[in-house]
N, CA, C and O atoms as a GROMACS GRO file, in nm:
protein
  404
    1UNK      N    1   0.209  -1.221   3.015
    1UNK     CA    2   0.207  -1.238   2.870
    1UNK      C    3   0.278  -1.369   2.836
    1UNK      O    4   0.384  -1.390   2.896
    2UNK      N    5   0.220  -1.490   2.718
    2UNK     CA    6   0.279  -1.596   2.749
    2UNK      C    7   0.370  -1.544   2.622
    2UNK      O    8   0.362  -1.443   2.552
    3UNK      N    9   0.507  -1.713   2.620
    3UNK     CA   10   0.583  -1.674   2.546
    3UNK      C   11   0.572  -1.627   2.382
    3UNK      O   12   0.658  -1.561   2.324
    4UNK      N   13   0.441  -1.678   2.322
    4UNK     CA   14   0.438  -1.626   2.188
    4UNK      C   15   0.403  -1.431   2.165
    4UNK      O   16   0.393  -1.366   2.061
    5UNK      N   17   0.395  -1.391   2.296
    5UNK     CA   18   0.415  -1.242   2.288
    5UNK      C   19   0.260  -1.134   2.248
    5UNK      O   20   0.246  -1.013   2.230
    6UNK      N   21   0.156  -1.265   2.250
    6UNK     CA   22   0.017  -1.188   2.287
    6UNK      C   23  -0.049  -1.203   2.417
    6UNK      O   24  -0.049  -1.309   2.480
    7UNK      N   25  -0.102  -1.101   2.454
    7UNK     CA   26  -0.168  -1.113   2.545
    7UNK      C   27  -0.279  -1.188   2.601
    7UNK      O   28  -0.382  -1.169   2.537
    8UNK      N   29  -0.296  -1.286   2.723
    8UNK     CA   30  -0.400  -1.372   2.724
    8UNK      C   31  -0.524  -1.275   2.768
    8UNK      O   32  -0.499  -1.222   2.876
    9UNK      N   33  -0.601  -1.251   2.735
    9UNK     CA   34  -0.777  -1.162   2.792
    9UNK      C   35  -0.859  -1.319   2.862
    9UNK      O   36  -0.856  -1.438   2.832
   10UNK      N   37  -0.921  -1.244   2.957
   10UNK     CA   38  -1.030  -1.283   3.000
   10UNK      C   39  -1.131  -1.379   2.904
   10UNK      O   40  -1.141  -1.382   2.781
   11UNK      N   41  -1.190  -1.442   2.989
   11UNK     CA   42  -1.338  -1.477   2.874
   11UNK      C   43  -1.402  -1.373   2.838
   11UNK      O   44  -1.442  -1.342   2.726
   12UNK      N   45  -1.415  -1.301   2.971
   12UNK     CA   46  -1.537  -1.194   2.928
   12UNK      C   47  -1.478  -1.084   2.804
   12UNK      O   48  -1.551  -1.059   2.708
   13UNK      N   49  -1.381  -1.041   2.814
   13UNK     CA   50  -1.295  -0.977   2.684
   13UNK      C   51  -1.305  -1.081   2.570
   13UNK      O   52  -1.357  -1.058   2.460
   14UNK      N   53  -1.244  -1.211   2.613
   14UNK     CA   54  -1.284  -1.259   2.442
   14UNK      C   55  -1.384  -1.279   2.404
   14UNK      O   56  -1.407  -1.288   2.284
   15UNK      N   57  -1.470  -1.291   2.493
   15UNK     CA   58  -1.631  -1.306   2.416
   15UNK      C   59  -1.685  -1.158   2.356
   15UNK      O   60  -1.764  -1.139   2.263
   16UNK      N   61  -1.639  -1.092   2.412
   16UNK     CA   62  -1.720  -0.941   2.384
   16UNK      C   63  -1.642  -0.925   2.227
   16UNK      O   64  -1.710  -0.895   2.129
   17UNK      N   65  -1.484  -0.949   2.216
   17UNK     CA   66  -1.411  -0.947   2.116
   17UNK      C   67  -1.456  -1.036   2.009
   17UNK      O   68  -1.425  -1.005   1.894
   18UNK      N   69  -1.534  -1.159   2.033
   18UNK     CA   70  -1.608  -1.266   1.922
   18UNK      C   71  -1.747  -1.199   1.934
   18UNK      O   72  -1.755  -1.160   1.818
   19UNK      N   73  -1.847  -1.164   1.984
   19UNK     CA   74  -1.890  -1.061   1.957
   19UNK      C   75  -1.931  -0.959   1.832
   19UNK      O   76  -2.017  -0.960   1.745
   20UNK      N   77  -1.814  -0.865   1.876
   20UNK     CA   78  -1.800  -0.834   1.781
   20UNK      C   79  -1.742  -0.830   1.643
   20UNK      O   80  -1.768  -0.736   1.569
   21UNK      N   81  -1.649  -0.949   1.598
   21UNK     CA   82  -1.558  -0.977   1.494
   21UNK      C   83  -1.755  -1.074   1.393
   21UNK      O   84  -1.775  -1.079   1.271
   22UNK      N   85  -1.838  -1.120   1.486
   22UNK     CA   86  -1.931  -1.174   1.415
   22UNK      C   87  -2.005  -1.077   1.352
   22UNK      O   88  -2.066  -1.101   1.249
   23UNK      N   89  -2.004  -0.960   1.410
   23UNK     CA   90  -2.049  -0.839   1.367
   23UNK      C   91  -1.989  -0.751   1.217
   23UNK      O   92  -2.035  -0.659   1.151
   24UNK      N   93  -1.856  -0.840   1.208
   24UNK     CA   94  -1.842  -0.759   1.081
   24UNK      C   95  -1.754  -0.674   1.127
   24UNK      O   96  -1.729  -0.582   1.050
   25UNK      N   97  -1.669  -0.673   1.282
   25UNK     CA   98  -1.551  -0.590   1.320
   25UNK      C   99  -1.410  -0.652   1.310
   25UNK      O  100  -1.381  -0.771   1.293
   26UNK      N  101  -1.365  -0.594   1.318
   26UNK     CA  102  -1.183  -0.641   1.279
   26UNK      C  103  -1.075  -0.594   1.382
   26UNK      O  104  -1.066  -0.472   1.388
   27UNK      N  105  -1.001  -0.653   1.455
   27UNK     CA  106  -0.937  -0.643   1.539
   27UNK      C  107  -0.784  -0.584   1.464
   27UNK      O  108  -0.702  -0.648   1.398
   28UNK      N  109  -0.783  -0.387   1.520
   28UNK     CA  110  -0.616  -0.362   1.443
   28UNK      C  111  -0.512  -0.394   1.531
   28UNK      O  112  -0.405  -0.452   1.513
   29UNK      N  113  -0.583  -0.329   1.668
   29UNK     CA  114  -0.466  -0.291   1.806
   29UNK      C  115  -0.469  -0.374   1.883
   29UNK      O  116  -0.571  -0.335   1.939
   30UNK      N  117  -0.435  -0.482   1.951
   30UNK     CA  118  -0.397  -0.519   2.045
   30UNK      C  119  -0.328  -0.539   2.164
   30UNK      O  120  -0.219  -0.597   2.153
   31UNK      N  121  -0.377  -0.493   2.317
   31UNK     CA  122  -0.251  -0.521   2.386
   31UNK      C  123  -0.319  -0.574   2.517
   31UNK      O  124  -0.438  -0.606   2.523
   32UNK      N  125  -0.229  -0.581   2.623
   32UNK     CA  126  -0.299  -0.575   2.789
   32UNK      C  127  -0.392  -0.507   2.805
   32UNK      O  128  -0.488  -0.554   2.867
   33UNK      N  129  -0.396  -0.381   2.757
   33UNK     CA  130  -0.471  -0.226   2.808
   33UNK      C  131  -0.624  -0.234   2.711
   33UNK      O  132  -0.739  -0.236   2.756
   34UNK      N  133  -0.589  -0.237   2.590
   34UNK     CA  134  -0.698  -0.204   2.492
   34UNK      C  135  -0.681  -0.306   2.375
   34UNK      O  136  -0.573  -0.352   2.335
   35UNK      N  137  -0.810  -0.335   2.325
   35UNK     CA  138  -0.828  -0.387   2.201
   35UNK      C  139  -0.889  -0.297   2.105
   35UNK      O  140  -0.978  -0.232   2.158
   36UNK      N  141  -0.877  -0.277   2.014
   36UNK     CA  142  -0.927  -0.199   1.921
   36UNK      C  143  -0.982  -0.240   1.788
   36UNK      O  144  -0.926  -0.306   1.701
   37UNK      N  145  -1.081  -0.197   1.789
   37UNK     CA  146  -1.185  -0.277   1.616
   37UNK      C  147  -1.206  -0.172   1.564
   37UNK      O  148  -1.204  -0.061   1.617
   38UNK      N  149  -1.235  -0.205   1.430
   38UNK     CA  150  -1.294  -0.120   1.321
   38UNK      C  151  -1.374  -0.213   1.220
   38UNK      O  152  -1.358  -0.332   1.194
   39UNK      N  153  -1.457  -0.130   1.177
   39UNK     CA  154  -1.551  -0.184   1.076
   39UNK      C  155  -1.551  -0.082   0.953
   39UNK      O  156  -1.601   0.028   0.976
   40UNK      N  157  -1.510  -0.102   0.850
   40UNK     CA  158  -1.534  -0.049   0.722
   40UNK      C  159  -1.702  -0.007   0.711
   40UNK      O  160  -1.775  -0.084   0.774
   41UNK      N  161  -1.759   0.085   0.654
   41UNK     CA  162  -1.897   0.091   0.591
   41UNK      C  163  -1.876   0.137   0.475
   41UNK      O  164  -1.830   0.248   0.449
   42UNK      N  165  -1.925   0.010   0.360
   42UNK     CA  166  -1.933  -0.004   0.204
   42UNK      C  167  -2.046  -0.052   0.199
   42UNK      O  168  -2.116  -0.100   0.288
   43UNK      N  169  -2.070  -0.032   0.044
   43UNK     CA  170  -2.190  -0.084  -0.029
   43UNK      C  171  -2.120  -0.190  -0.081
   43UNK      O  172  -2.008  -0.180  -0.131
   44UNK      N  173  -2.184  -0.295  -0.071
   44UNK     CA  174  -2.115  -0.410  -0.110
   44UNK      C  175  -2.152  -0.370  -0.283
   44UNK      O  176  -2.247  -0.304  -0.324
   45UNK      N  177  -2.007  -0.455  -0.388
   45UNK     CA  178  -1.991  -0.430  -0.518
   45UNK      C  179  -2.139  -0.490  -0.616
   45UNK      O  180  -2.200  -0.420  -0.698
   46UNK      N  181  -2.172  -0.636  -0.581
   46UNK     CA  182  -2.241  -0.604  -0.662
   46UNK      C  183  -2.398  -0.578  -0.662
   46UNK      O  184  -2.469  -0.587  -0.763
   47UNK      N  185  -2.432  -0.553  -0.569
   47UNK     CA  186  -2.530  -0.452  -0.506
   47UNK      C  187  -2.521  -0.312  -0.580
   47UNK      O  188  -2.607  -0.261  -0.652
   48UNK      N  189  -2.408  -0.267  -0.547
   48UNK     CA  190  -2.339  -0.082  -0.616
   48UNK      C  191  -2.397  -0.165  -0.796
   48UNK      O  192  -2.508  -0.126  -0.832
   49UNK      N  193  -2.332  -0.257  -0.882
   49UNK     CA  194  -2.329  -0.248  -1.024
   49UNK      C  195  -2.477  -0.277  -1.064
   49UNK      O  196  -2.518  -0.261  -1.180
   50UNK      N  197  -2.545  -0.316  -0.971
   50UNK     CA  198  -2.721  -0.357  -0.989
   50UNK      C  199  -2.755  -0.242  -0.973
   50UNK      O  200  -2.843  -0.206  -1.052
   51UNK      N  201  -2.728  -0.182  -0.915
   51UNK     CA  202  -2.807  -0.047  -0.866
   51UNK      C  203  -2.759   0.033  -1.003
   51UNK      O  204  -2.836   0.112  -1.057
   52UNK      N  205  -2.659   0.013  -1.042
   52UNK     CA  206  -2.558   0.134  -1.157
   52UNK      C  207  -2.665   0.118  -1.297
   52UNK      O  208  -2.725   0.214  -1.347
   53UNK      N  209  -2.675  -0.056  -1.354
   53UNK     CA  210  -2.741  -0.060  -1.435
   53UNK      C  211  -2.878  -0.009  -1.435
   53UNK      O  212  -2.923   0.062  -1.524
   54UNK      N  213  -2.967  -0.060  -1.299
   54UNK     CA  214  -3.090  -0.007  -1.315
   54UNK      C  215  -3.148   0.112  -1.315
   54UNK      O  216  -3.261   0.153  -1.340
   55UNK      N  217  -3.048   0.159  -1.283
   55UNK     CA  218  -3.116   0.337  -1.270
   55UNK      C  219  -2.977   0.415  -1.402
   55UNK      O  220  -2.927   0.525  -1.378
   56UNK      N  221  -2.951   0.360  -1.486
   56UNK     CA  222  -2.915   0.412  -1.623
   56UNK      C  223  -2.773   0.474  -1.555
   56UNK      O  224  -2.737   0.573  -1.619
   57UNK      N  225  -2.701   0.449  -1.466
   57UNK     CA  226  -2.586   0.509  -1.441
   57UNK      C  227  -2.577   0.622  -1.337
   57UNK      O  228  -2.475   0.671  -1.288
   58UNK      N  229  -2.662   0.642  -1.322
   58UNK     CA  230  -2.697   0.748  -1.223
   58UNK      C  231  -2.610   0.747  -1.068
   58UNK      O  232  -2.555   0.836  -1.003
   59UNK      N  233  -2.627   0.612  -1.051
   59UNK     CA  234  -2.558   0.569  -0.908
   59UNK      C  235  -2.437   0.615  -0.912
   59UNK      O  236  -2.375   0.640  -0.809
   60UNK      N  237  -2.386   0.633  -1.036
   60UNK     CA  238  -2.209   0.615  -1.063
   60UNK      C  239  -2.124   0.738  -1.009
   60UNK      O  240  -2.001   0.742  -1.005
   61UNK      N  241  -2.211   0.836  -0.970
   61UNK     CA  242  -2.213   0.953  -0.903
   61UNK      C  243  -2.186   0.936  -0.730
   61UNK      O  244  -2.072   0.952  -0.686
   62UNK      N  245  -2.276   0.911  -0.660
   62UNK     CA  246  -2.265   0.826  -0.534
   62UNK      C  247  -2.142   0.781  -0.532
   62UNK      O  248  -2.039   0.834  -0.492
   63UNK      N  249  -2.173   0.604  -0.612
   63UNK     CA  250  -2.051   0.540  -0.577
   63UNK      C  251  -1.861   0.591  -0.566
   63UNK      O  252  -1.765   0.560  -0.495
   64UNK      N  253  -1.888   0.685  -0.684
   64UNK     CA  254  -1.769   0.781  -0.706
   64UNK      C  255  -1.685   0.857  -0.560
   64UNK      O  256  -1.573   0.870  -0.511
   65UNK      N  257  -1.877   0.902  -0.528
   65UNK     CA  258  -1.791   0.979  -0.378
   65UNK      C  259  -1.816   0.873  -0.275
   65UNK      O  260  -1.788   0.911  -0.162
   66UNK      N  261  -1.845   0.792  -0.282
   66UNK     CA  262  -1.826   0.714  -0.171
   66UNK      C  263  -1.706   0.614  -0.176
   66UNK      O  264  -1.666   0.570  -0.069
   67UNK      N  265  -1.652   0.578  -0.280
   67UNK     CA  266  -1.504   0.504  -0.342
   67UNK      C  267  -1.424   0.570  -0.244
   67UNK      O  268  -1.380   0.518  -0.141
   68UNK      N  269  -1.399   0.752  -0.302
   68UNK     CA  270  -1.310   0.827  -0.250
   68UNK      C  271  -1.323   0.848  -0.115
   68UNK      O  272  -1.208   0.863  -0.075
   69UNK      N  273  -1.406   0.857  -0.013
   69UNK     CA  274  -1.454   0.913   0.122
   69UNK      C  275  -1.463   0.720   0.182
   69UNK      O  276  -1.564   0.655   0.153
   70UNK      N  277  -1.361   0.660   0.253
   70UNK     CA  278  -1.386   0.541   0.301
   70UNK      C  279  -1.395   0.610   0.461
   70UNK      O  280  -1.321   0.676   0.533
   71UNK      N  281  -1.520   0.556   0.468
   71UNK     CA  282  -1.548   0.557   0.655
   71UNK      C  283  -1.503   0.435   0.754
   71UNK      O  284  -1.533   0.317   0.731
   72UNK      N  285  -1.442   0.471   0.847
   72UNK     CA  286  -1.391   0.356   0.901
   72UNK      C  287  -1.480   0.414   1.125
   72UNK      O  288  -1.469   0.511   1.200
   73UNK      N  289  -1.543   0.295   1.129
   73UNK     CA  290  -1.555   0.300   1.246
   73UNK      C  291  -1.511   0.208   1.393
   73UNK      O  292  -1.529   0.090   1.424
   74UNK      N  293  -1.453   0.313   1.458
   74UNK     CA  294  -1.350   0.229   1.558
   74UNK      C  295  -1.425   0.219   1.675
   74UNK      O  296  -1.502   0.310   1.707
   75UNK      N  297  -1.410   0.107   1.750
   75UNK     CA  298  -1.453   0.067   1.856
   75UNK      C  299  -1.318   0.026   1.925
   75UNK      O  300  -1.227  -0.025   1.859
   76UNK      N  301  -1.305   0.052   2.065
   76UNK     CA  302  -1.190   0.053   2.170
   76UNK      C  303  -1.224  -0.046   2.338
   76UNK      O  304  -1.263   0.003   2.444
   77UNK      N  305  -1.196  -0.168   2.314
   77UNK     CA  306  -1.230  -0.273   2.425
   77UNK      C  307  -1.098  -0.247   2.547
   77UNK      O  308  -0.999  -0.320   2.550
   78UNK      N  309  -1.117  -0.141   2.634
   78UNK     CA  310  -1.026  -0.077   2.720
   78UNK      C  311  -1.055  -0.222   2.840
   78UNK      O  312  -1.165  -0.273   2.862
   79UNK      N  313  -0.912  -0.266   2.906
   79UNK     CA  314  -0.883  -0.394   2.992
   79UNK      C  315  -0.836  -0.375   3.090
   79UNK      O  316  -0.717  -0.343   3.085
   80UNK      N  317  -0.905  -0.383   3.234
   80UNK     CA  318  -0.828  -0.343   3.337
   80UNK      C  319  -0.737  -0.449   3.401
   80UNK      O  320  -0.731  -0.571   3.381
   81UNK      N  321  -0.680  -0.384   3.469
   81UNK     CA  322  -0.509  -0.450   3.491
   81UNK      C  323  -0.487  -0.596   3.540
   81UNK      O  324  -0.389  -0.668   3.522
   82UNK      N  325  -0.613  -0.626   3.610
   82UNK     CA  326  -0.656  -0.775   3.622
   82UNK      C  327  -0.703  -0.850   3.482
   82UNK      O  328  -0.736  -0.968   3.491
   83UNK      N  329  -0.707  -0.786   3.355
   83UNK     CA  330  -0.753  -0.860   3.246
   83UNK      C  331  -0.882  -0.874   3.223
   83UNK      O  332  -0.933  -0.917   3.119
   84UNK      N  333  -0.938  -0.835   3.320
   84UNK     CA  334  -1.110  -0.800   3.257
   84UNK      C  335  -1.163  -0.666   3.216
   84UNK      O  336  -1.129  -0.553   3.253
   85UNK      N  337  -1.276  -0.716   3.108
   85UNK     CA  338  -1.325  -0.592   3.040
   85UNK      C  339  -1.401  -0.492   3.146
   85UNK      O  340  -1.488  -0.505   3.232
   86UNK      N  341  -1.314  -0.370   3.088
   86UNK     CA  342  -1.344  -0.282   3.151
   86UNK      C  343  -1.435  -0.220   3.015
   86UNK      O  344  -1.452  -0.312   2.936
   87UNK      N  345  -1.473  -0.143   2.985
   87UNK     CA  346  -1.594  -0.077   2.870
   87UNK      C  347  -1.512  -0.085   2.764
   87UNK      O  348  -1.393  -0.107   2.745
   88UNK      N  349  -1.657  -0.051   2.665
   88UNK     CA  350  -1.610  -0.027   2.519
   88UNK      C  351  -1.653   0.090   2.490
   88UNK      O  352  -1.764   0.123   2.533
   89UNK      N  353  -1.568   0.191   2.402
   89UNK     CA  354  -1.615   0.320   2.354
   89UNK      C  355  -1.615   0.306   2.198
   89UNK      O  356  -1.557   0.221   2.130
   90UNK      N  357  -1.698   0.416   2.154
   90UNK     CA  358  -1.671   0.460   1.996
   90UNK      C  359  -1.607   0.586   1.959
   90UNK      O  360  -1.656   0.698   1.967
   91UNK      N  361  -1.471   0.547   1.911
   91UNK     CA  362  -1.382   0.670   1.852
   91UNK      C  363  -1.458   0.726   1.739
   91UNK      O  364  -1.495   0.653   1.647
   92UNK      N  365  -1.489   0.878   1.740
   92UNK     CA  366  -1.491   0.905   1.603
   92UNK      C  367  -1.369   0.970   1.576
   92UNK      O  368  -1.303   1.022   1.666
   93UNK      N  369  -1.318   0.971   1.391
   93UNK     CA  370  -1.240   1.044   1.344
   93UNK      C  371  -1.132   0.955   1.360
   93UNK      O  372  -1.147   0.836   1.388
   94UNK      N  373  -0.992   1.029   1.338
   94UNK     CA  374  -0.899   0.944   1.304
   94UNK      C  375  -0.847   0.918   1.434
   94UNK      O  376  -0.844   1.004   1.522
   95UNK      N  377  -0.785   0.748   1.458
   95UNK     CA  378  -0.781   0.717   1.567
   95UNK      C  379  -0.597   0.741   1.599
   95UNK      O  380  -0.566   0.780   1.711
   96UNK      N  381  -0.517   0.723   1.524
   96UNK     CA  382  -0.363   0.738   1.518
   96UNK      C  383  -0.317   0.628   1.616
   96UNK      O  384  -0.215   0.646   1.683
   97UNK      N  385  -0.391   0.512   1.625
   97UNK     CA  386  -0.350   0.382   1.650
   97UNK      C  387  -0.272   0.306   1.528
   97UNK      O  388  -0.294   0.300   1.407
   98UNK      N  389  -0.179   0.256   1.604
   98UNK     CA  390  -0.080   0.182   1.494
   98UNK      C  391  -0.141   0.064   1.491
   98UNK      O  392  -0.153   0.009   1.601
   99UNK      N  393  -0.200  -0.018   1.357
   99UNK     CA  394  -0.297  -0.152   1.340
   99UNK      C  395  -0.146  -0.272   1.323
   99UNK      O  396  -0.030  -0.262   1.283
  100UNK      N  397  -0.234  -0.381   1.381
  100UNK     CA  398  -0.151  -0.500   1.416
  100UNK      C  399  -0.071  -0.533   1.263
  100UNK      O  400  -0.111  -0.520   1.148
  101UNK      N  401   0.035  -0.572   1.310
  101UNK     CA  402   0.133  -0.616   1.171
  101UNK      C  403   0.167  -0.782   1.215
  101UNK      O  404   0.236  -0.852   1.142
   0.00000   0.00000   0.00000
């Protein structure tokens, strides 16, 4: 680990990690062992207020429960001890990973 205290990955880990960040994923966890992404799934806003006006408000129902219910999907870039990617899985449900600060 160099001195600024992140871990250096492989190419093949950082490419898989650029990858997916082009995809619209977000890197919480980081370490030697695992990388960890998530991707939000929203309706983008003003897509949701086009949709609200044209159909007389109707949407406002939807959007309501979908405001309250945020889905978050995690993906887990597991690193074997030499620093290359070892697989990626998909967590469902809550992951109880602590996201990067």
């Amino acid at each position: 680990m160099p001195a600024t205290g992140f871990p250096v990955y492989s190419n093949s880990v950082r490419t898989e990690m650029q990858s997916w960040e082009r995809r619209g994923w977000v890197v919480t966890v980081a370490d030697s062992r695992q990388v960890v992404l998530e991707k939000r799934n929203s309706i983008p806003l003003c897509l949701n207020v086009l949709l609200v006006f044209m159909t007389a408000f109707l949407w406002t129902i939807a959007w309501a429960v979908r405001a309250r219910k945020k889905e978050t999907q995690t993906r887990v870039l597991a690193i074997t001890p030499d620093g290359e990617l070892d697989r990626v899985t998909l967590v469902v449900g809550a992951t109880k990973l602590e996201p990067l600060t």
